[in-house]
N, C-alpha and C positions, 0 to 999 in steps of 0.2 A: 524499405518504405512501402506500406500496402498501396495498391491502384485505389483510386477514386471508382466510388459505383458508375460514374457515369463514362469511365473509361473500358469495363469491361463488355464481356463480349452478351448479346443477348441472342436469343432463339431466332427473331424477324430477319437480325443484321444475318447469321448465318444461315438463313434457309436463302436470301436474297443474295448472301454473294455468289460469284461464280468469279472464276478463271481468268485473268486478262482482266479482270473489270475492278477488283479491290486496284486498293493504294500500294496497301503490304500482303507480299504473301508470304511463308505464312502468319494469320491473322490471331494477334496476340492477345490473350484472354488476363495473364498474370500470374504471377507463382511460377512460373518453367510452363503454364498449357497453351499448348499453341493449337489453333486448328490450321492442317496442312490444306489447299483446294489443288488439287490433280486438272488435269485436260479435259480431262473422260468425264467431270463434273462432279465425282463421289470428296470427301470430305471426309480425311480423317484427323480422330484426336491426338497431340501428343503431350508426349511431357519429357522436356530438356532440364538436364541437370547436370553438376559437375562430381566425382569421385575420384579423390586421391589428384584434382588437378586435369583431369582427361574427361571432356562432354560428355554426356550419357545420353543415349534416347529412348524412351520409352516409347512403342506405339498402345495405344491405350485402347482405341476401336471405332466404328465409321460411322459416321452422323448417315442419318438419323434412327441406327438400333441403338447407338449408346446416346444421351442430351446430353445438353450440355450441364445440369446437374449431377450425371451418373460419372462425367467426364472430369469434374471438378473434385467430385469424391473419391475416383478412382485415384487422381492425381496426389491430392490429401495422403493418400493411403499408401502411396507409392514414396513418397517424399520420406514417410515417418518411415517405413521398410528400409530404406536406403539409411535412414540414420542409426538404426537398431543394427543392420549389418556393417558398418563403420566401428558403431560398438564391440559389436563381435569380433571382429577382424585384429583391432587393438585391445582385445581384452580389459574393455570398460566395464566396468558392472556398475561403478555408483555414479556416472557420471553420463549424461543424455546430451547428445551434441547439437545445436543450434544453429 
């Protein structure tokens, strides 16, 4: 089920959290991207996924060289990677896993 727009995550909400002061950390955007908040104050992106049954983490890269648009497409991008090597793995060819 996709998040509601007004659940994800926006630019203001992450430039304004910090450490100790969110609800949740870390702060969850939707689709597997999470933004991690560290001590030290830096912020990076991730993207959590499952293969073959066992979690996966992607670190994606650190607010604010990567937005949260470049973070979202990264993830995209990553997601479709990870389904195309599933295919590979099992020698799918006519069949794209979901």
């Amino acid at each position: 089920m996709a998040k509601l727009n007004a659940d994800l995550l926006d630019d203001l909400t992450i430039k304004a959290a910090k450490y100790g002061e969110v609800e949740k950390n870390p702060m969850r955007d939707g689709n597997g991207l999470f933004l991690l908040l560290h001590e030290n104050g830096s912020k990076y992106f991730q993207l959590r996924t499952t293969l073959h049954g066992k979690r996966k983490l992607m670190q994606l890269g650190v607010y604010p060289q990567l937005t949260l648009s470049e973070a979202r497409e990264l993830a995209r991008v990553g997601r479709t990677r990870l389904r195309y090597a599933v295919c590979f793995l099992f020698n799918i060819s006519s069949i794209f896993i979901t």
